[in-house]
Every structure is written in C-alpha cells, then in structure tokens.
C-alpha positions as CSV (number, residue, x, y, z in Angstrom):
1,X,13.3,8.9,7.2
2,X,15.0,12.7,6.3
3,X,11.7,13.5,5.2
4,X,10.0,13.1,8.9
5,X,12.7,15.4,10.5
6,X,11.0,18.0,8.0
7,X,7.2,17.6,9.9
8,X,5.5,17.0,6.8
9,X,1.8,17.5,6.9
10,X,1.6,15.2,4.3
11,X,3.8,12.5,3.4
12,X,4.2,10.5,0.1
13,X,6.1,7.5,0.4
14,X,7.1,5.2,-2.7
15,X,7.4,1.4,-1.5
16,X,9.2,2.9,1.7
17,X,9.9,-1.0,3.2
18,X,10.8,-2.6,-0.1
19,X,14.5,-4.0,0.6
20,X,14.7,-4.1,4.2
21,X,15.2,-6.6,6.6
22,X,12.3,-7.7,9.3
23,X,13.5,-5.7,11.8
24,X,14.2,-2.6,10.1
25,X,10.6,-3.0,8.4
26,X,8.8,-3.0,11.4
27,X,10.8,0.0,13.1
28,X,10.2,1.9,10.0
29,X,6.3,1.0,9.7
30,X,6.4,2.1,13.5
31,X,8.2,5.4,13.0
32,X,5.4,6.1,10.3
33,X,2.9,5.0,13.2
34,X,4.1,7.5,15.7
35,X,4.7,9.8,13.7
36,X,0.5,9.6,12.4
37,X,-0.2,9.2,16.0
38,X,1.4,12.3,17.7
39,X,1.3,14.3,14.7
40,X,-1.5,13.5,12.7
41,X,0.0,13.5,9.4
42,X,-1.6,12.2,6.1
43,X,0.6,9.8,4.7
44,X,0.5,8.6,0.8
45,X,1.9,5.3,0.2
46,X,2.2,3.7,-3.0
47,X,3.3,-0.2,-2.8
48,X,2.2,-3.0,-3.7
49,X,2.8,-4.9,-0.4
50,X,-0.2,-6.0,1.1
51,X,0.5,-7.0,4.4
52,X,2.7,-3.6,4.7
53,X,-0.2,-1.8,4.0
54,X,-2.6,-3.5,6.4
55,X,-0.6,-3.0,9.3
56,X,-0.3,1.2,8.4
57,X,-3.3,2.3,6.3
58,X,-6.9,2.7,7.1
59,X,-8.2,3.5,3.8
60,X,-6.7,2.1,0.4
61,X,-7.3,3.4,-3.6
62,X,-5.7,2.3,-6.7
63,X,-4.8,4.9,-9.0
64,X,-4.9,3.5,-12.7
65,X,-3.9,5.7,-15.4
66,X,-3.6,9.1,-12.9
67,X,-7.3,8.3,-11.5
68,X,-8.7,6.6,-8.7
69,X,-10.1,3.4,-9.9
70,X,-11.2,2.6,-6.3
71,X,-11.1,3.8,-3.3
72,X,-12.1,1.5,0.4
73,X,-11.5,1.0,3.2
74,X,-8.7,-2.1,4.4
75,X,-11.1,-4.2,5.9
76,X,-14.2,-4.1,3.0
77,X,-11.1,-4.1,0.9
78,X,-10.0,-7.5,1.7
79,X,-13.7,-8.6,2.1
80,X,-14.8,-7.8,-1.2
81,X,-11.6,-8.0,-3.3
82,X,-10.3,-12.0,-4.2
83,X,-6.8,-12.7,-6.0
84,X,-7.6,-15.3,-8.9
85,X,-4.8,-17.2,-10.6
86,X,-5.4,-19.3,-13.6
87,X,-3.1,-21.9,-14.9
88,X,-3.9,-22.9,-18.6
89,X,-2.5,-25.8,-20.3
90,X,-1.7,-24.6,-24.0
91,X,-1.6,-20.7,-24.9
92,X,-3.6,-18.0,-23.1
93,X,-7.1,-17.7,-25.1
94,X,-7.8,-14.7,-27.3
95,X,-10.8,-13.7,-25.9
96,X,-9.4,-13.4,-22.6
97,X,-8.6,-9.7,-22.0
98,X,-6.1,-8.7,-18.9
C-alpha cells in the first residue's frame, strides 16, 4: 500500500492479497479499484488467484518463460480456458507430457 502514496503510473503487484483475511482482501482489491478509477493507473498483477483477478483485471496473459504465452481478455478467458484434473489409478503414463 506504500507504493500507492508514491502515484505510480504503473504498478506491479506480486500476489498483493495472498495472506489476508476477507476483509482486508476486499479493502485492498478496492483501494487498487479507486485508485485505477480516479487515477487511471496501469496495474501488473502476478497471482495465481482467480477469483482475485476477476474482480480487478480486465485483460489477463500468462508469461511463461519471460514471454507472453497468452494474452485475453477475463471473460473469453474463462469461456475458452477449462481446468482438467485426471486421477490415474497406477503410475502417471510415459507418454503423457505436462
């Protein structure tokens, strides 16, 4: 939060909710918010948070190996993007890669 008394044009924020309680979450997210709103700073936020992110970004990329692997925005994101989980009964199979 030192880092909005600043007035940033752009801020980069690592997991910023990660650790707080409910409360505290949702009057830092809305501090961000405000700050976006009255401001209009460009804010970098690297988590891996979901839900966070819906509620503050617009437009989402992952960055894999120091490049953007893709790049959307929040709503085609979670239109187009499905989280898979596999459960397999012996060992993982070679000839799966991950």
């Amino acid at each position: 939060m030192l880092n909005l008394s600043t007035m940033p044009e752009i801020l980069v924020l690592d997991e910023p909710t990660s650790g707080l309680d409910p409360i505290i979450k949702k009057k830092v997210i809305n501090i961000i918010l405000d700050d976006v709103a009255e401001r209009g700073t460009t804010v970098f936020i690297s988590s891996h948070h979901l839900s966070d992110l819906e509620r503050i970004c617009d437009t989402v990329a992952f960055i894999n190996g120091g490049k953007i692997d893709y790049i959307n925005n929040i709503e085609d994101m979670k239109n187009s993007i499905k989280k898979l989980q596999v459960v397999f009964k012996d060992a993982l199979p070679e000839d799966i890669v991950y």
